[in-house]
N, C-alpha and C positions, 0 to 999 in steps of 0.2 A: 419412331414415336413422335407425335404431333405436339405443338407448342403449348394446344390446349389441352390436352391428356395431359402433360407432363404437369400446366400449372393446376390441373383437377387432382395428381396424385400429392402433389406438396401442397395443396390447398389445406389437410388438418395441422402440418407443422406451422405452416401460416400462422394460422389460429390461435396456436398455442403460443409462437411466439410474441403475435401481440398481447396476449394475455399475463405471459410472464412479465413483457417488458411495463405492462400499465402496473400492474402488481409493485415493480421494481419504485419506479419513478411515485407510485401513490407513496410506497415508504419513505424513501427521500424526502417526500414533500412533508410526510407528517413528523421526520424525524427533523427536519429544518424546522418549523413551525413550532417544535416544543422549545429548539434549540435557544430559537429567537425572544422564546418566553423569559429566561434567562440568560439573555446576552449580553448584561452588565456584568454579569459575575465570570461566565465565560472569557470575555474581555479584559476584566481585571486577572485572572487566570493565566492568561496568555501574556500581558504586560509585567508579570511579577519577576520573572528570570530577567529584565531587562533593569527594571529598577534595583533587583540583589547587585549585578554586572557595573553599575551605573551609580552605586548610593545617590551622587549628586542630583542626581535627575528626578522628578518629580511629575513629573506629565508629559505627554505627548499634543503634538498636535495637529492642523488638518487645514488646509489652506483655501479649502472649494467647502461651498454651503455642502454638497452631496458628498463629500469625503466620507465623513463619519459614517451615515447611513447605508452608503452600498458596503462600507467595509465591516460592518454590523453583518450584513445581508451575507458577504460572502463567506462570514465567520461563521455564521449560521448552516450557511449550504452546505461547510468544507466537515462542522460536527454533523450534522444532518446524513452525509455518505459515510462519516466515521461509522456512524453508531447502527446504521441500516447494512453495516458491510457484510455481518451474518445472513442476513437475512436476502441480499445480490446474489451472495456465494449459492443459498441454498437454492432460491427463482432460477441461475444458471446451470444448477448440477441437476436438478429435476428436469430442465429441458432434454437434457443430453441423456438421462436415466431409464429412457423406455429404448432407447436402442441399446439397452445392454444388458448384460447376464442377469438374471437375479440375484446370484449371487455380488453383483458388481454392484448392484444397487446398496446392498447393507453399506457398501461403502462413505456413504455420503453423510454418514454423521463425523466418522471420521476425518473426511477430507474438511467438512466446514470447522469440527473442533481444532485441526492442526494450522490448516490455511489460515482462520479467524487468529486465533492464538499467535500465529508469525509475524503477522498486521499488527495486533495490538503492540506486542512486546516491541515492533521495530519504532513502532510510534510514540511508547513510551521511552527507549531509548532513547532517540531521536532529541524530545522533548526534555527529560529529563537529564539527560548523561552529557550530549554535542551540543545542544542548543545554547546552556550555561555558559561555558566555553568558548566557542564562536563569540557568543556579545563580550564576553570578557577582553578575548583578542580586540576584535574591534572600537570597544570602547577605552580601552588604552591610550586610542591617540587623541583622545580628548586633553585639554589641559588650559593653561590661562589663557592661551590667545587663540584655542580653538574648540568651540563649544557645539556639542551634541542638542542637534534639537531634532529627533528622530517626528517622520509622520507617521501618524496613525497607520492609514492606510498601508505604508511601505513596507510596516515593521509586522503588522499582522500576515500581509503576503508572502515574508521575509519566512515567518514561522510557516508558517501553513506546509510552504513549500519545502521543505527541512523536513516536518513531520512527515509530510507524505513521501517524501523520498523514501526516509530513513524506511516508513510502513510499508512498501512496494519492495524496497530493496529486501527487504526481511521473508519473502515470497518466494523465492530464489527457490531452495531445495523444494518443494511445493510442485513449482513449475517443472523443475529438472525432473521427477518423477512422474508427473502427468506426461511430459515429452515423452518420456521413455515407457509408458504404458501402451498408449496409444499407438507406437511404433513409429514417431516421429524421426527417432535418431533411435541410432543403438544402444546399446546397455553400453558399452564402452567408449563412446563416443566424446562423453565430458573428462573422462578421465585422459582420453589421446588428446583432444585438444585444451587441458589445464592452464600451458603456460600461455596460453591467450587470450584464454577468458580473465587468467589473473591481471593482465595489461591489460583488459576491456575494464576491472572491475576497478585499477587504481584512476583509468580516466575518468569513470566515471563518476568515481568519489569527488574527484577531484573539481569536477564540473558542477554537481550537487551542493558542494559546500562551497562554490562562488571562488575557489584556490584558496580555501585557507587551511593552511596544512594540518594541524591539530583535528579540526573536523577531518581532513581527509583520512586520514592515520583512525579515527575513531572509526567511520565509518568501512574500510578498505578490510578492516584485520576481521568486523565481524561476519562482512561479505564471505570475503575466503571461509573462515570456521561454517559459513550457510554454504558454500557450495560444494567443500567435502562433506558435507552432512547430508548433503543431496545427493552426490556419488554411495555414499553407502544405503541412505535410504530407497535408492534405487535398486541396489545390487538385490537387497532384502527382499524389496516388493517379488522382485523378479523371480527370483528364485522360490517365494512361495508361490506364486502362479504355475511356476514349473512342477510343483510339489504337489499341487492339487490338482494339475492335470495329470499326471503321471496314477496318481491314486486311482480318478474316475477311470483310466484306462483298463487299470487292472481291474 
């Protein structure tokens, strides 16, 4: 088959693909753009854990006229993907959704309510549970001859990156079941190799929370609980697919 036939038969995935992906990025844009409409309160939002952590401290600040602003900007973009992440999930399952069963298709409310729902909770997590915590540690070694004057800029990237971890990490069983649909790895495969993804999951806690051990300890225990939860919800999927094929045969 010729270079040109091949690129005339993938010419409609093409198609579709840039239309998913303009779809994708228009959301982002509009879910940034309302973000930004309320990016004082968002802001003060996000600085409130730091001042509970910190009584003494009172403001933050920002050394370059463009501090504040791109870090505005980047606060915006980072709710902006937060809040469009349903709506990614659903642009990427509908690309993938015509090569599949019909039956495989019902799938996709479920995959965006579980997927969507993993994201949020880890983010809220994240935020709410490690985040407190971490500044608390850290702000500790403040005292009379050594004084916190955290930047803007530093401390919103500081969070961002925390939430999104925490929200990525929380994905885990998600993933491990899509592998295991699609016939990436075996059904058995996370379960033979455990004791290493457990030593992949405490580095990487451990990397995520910058080595502060409290976060890591926070984040490591609810990995593990996400990834035997993803060895069974695997087993599950599995075995109803076995179940319903067996049925149409008979």
């Amino acid at each position: 088959m010729s270079t040109a036939s091949l690129l005339e038969r993938f010419r409609p995935h093409h198609q579709e693909l840039r239309e998913r992906l303009l779809k994708s990025f228009a959301a982002i844009a509009l879910s940034t753009a309302l973000a930004y409409l309320f990016i004082d309160h968002l802001a003060a939002f996000c600085t409130q854990p730091l001042f509970l952590a910190a009584p003494t401290l009172d403001k933050l600040v920002y050394t370059k006229l463009t501090d504040a602003f791109i870090s505005y900007i980047k606060l915006a973009l980072l709710s902006g993907i937060i809040v469009s992440f349903p709506y990614l999930l659903y642009q990427s399952w509908m690309f993938i959704a015509p090569g599949l069963l019909q039956k495989e298709r019902v799938m996709a409310r479920r995959v965006i309510f579980w997927s969507t729902g993993l994201f949020t909770g880890g983010a809220l997590f994240g935020f709410f549970i490690v985040l407190p915590k971490t500044l608390s540690f850290f702000m500790s070694y403040a005292g009379e001859n050594l004084v916190p004057m955290p930047k803007l800029g530093l401390y919103l990237t500081f969070v961002a990156r925390m939430v999104l971890a925490f929200a990525l990490s929380f994905e885990i069983p998600f993933l491990m079941v899509m592998t295991t649909v699609v016939g990436l790895v075996s059904q058995d495969h996370f379960k033979e190799k455990r004791k290493y993804f457990y030593i992949a999951i405490v580095v990487l806690a451990f990397l995520l929370t910058a080595g502060e051990i409290t976060a890591t300890v926070l984040l490591a225990f609810p990995l593990f609980a996400l990834y035997e939860a993803g060895i069974i919800a695997g087993r599950i999927f599995i075995s109803r697919q076995k179940d319903k094929g067996s049925s149409q045969v008979s």
